[in-house]
C-alpha positions as a LaTeX table, in Angstrom:
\begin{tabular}{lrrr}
\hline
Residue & $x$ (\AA) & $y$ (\AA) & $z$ (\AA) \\
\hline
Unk1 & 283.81 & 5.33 & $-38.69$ \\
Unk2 & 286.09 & 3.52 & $-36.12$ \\
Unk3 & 285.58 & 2.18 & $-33.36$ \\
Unk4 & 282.59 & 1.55 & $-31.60$ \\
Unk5 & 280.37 & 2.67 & $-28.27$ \\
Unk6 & 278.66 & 0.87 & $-25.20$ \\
Unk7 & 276.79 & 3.54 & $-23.06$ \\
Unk8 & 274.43 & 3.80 & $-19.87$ \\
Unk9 & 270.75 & 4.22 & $-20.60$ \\
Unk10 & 269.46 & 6.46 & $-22.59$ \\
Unk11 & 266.65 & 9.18 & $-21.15$ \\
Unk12 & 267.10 & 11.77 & $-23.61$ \\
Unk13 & 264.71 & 13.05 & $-26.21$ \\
Unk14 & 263.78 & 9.99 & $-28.64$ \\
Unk15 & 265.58 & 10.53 & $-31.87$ \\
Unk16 & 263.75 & 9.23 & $-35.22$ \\
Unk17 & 263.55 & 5.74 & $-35.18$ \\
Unk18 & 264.63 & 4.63 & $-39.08$ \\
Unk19 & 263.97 & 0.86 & $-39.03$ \\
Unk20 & 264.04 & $-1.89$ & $-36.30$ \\
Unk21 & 265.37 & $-5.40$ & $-35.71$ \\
Unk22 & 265.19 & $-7.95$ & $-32.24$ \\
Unk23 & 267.63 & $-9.77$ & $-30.72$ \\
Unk24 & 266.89 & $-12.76$ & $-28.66$ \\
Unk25 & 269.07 & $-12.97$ & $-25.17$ \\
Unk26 & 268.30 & $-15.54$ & $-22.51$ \\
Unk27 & 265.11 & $-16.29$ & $-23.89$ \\
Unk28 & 263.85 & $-12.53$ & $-23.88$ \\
Unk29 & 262.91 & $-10.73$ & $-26.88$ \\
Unk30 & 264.64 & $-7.14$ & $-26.74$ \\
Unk31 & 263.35 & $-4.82$ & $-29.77$ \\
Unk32 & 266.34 & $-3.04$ & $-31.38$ \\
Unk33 & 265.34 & 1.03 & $-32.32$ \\
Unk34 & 267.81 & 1.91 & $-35.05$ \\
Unk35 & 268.65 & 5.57 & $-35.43$ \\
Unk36 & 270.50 & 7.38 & $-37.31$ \\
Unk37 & 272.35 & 10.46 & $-36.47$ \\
Unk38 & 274.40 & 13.07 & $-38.32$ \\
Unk39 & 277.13 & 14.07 & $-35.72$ \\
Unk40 & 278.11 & 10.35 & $-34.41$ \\
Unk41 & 281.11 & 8.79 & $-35.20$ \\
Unk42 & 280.86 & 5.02 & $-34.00$ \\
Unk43 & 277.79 & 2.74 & $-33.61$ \\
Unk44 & 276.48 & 3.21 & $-30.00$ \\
Unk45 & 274.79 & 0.50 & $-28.20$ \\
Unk46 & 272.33 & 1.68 & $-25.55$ \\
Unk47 & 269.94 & $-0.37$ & $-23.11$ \\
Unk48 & 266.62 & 2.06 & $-22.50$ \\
Unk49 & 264.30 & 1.52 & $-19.40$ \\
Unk50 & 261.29 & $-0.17$ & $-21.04$ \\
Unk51 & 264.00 & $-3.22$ & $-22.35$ \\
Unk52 & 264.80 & $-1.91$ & $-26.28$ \\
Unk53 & 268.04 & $-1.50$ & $-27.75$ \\
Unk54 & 268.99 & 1.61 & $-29.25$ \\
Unk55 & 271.28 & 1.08 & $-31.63$ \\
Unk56 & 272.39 & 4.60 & $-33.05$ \\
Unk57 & 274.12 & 4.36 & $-36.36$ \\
Unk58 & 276.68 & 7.31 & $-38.09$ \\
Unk59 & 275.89 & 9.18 & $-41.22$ \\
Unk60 & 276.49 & 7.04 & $-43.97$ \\
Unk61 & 277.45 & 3.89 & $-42.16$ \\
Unk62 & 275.98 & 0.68 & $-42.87$ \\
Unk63 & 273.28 & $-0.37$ & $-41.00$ \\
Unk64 & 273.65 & $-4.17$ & $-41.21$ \\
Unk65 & 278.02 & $-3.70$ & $-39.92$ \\
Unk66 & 275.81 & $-1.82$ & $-36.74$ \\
Unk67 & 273.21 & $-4.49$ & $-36.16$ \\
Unk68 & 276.19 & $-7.49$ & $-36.08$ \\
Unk69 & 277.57 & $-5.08$ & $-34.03$ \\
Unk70 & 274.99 & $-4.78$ & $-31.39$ \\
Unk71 & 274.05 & $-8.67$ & $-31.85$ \\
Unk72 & 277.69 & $-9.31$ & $-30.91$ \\
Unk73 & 277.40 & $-7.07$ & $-27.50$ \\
Unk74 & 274.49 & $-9.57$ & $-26.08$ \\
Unk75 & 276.02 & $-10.40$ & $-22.98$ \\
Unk76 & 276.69 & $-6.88$ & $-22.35$ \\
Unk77 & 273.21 & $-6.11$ & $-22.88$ \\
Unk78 & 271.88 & $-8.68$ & $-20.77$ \\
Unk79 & 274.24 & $-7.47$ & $-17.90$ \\
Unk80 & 272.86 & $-3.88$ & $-18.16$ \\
Unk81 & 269.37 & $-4.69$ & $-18.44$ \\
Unk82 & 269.72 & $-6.89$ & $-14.86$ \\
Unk83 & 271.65 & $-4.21$ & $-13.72$ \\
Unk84 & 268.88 & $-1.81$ & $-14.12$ \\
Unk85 & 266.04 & $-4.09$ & $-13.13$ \\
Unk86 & 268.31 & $-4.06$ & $-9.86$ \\
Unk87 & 268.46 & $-0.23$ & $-9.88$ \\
Unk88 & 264.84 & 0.52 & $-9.96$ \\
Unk89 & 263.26 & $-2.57$ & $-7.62$ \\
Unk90 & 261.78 & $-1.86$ & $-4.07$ \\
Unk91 & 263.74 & $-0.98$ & $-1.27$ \\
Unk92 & 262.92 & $-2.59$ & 1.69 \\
Unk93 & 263.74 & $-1.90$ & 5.42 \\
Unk94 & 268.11 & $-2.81$ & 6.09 \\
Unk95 & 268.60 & $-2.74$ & 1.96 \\
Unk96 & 271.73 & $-1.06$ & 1.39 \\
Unk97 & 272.30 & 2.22 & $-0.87$ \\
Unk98 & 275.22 & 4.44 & $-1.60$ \\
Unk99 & 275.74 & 7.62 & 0.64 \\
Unk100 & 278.56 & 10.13 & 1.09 \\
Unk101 & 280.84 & 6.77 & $-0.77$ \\
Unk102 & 279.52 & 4.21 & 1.68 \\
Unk103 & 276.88 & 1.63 & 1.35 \\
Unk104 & 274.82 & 2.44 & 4.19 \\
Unk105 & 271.24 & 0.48 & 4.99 \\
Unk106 & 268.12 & 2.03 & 4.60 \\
Unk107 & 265.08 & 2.68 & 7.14 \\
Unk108 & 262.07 & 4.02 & 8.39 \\
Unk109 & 261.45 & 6.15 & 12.02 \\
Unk110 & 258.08 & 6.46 & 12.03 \\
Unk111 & 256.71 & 8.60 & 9.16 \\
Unk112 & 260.44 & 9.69 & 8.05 \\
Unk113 & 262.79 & 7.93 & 5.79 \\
Unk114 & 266.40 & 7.34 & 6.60 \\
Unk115 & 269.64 & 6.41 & 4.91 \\
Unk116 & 272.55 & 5.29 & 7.28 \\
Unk117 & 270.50 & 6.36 & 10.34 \\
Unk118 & 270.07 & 10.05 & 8.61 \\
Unk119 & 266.53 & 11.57 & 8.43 \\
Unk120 & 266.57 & 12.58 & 4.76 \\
Unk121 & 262.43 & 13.46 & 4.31 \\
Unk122 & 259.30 & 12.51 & 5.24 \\
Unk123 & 257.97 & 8.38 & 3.87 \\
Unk124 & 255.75 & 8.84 & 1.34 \\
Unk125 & 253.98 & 5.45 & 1.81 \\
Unk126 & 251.93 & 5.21 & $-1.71$ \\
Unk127 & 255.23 & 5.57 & $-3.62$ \\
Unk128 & 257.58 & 3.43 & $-1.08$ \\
Unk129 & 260.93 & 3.45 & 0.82 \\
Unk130 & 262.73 & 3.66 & $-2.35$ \\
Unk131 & 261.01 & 6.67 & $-4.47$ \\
Unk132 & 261.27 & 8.60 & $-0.74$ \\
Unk133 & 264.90 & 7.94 & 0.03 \\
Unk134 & 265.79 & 8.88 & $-3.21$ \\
Unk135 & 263.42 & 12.28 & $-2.89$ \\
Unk136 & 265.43 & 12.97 & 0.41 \\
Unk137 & 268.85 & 12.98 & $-1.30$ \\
Unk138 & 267.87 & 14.84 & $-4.38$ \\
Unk139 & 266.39 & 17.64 & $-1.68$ \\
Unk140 & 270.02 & 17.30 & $-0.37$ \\
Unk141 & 271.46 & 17.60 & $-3.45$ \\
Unk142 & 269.76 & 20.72 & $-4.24$ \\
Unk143 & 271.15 & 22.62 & $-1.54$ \\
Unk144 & 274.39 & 21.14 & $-1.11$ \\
Unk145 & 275.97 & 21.14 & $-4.69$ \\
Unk146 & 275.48 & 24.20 & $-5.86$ \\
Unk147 & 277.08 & 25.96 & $-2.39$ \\
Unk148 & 279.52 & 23.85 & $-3.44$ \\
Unk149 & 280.34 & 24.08 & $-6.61$ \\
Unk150 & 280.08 & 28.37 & $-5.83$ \\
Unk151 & 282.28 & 27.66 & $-3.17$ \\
Unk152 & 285.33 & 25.86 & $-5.11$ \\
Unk153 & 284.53 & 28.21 & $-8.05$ \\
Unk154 & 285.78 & 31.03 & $-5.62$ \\
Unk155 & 288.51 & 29.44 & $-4.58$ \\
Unk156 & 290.33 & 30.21 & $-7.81$ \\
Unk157 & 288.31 & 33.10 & $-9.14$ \\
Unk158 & 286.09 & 31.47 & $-11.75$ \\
Unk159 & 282.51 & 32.49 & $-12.23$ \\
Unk160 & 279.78 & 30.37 & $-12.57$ \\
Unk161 & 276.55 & 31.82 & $-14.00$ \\
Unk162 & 274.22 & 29.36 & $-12.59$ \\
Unk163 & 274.32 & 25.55 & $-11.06$ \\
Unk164 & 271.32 & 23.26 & $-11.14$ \\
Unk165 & 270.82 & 20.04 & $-10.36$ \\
Unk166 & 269.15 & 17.39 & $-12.14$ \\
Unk167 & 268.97 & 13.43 & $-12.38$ \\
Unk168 & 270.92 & 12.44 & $-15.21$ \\
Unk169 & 271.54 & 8.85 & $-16.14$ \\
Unk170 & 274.53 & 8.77 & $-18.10$ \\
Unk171 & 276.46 & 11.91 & $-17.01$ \\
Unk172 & 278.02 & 13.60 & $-13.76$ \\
Unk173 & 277.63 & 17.14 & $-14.63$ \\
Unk174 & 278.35 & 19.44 & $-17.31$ \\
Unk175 & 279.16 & 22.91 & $-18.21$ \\
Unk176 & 277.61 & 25.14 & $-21.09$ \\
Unk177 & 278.94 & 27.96 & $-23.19$ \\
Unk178 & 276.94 & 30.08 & $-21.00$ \\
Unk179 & 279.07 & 29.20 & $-18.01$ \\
Unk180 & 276.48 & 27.52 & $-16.28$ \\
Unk181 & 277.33 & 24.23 & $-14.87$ \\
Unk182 & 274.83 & 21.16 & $-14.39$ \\
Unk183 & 275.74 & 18.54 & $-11.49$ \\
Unk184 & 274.33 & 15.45 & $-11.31$ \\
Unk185 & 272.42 & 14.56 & $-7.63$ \\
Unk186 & 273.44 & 11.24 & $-6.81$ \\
Unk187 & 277.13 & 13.19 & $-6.33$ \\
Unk188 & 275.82 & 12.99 & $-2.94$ \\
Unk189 & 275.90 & 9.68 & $-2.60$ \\
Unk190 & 279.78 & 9.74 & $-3.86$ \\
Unk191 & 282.45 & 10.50 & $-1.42$ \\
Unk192 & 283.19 & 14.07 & $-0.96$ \\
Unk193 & 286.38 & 13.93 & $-2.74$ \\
Unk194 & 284.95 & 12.34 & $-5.47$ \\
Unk195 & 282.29 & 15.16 & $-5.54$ \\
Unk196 & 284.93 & 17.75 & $-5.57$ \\
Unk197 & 286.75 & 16.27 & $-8.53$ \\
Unk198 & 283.35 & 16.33 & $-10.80$ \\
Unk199 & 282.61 & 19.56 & $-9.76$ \\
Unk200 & 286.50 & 20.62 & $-10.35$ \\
Unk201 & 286.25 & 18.92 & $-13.65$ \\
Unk202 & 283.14 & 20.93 & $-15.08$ \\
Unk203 & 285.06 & 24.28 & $-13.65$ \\
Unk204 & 287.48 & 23.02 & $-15.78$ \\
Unk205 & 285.48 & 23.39 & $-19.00$ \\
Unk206 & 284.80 & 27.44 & $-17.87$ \\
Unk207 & 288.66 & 27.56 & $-19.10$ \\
Unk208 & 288.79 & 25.15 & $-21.89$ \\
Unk209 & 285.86 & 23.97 & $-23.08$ \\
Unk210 & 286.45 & 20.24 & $-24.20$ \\
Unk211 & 288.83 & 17.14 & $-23.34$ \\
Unk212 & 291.81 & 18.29 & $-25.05$ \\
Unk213 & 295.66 & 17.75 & $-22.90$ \\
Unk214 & 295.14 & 21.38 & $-22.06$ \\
Unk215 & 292.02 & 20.54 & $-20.02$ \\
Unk216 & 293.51 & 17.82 & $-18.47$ \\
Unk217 & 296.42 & 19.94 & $-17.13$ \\
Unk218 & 293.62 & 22.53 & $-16.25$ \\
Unk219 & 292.12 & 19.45 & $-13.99$ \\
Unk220 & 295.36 & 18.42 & $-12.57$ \\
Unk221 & 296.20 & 21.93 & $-11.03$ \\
Unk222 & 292.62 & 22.01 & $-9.45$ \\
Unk223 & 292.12 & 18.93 & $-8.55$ \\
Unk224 & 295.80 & 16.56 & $-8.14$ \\
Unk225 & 293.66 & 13.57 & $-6.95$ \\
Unk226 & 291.39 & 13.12 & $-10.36$ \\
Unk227 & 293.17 & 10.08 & $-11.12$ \\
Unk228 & 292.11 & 8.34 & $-7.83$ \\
Unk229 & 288.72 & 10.00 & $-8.00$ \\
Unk230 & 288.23 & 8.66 & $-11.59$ \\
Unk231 & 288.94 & 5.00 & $-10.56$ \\
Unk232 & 286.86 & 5.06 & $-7.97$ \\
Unk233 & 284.23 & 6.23 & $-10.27$ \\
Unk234 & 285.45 & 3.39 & $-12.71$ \\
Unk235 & 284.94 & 0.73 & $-10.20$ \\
Unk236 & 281.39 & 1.89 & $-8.55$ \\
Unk237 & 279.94 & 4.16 & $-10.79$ \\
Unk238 & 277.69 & 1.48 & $-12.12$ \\
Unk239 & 276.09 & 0.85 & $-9.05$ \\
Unk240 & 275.05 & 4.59 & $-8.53$ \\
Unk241 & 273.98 & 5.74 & $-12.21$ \\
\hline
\end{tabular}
């Protein structure tokens, strides 16, 4: 086991919780869940919604070397956990979002919802500007990523067996064994070319179906901007996810 793991939250199914600690940061108490899995090979450190620590430990690794670990990575947590209290507050009207890579304000017209002046669905006043806006772009999403995604596929003469759509926290897209791709909606509020290269990237896997240099030479014919579309994602992804 070398080498360790900080990761986005975690909204996967809950694996088996085997024992649990707390860590005290800034005067709040956050619970650490420690799990143990069979296929990872570092400690990962992950912040969930409701404020615990998920600590996931390897097969046969000790569980106190993951704890100091994790204890050691408080700032980090602390940062994440603001971070996502800022992600999910309340919108109001002339708060600013990402959209097609610009941060663009937020409004209402009425009964409709708008992002950068856009109409992107109907205001759903019980849930708020927020929950509606972000109903609007995954609506978007739906119907512009997959034409996408079909459409760059037959550029090159790759075929895709299905695309969906789905709201991932800690993941862009990805592509099964099947050949069917998944793509991530807040894509739409990338920039295009930025969209293209994640999209590019899971076509990728339909000819080699994991990171190796091969892949990466696979991504570099389709897409010769992935560096520059990977350090934008470097720089703002965190504000999106």
């Amino acid at each position: 086991m070398v080498g360790v793991q900080l990761t986005l939250p975690w909204t996967g199914p809950r694996p088996r919780t085997i024992a649990t600690r707390a860590i005290e940061i800034a005067g709040q108490t956050f619970p650490i869940e420690i799990c143990r899995r069979r296929g990872a090979r570092r400690y990962i450190v992950r912040v969930t919604a409701d404020a615990i620590v998920r600590l996931t430990v390897p097969h046969g690794a000790p569980i106190a070397r993951g704890v100091a670990f994790a204890t050691r990575q408080s700032a980090w947590i602390a940062r994440e956990w603001k971070r996502q209290q800022t992600r999910t507050a309340a919108w109001n009207v002339g708060d600013r979002c990402w959209f097609r890579g610009e941060q663009v304000a937020v409004g209402i017209a009425g009964d409709r919802a708008l992002v950068g002046g856009i109409d992107v669905g109907s205001l759903d006043p019980d849930a708020g500007l927020r929950a509606s806006v972000e109903r609007g772009l995954r609506e978007l999403a739906r119907v512009e990523l997959p034409a996408r995604c079909l459409a760059l596929a037959g550029t090159v003469r790759l075929t895709v067996a299905r695309v969906s759509v789905r709201n991932q926290r800690a993941r862009w897209g990805a592509c099964s064994t099947r050949q069917s791709i998944t793509l991530n909606w807040r894509l739409v509020q990338t920039p295009e070319r930025v969209r293209d290269y994640i999209i590019w990237h899971e076509l990728a896997h339909l000819l080699v179906p994991n990171h190796s240099r091969r892949f990466w030479r696979e991504v570099a014919r389709l897409c010769p901007s992935w560096r520059d579309d990977e350090a934008w994602l470097k720089e703002y992804e965190a504000e999106i996810l």
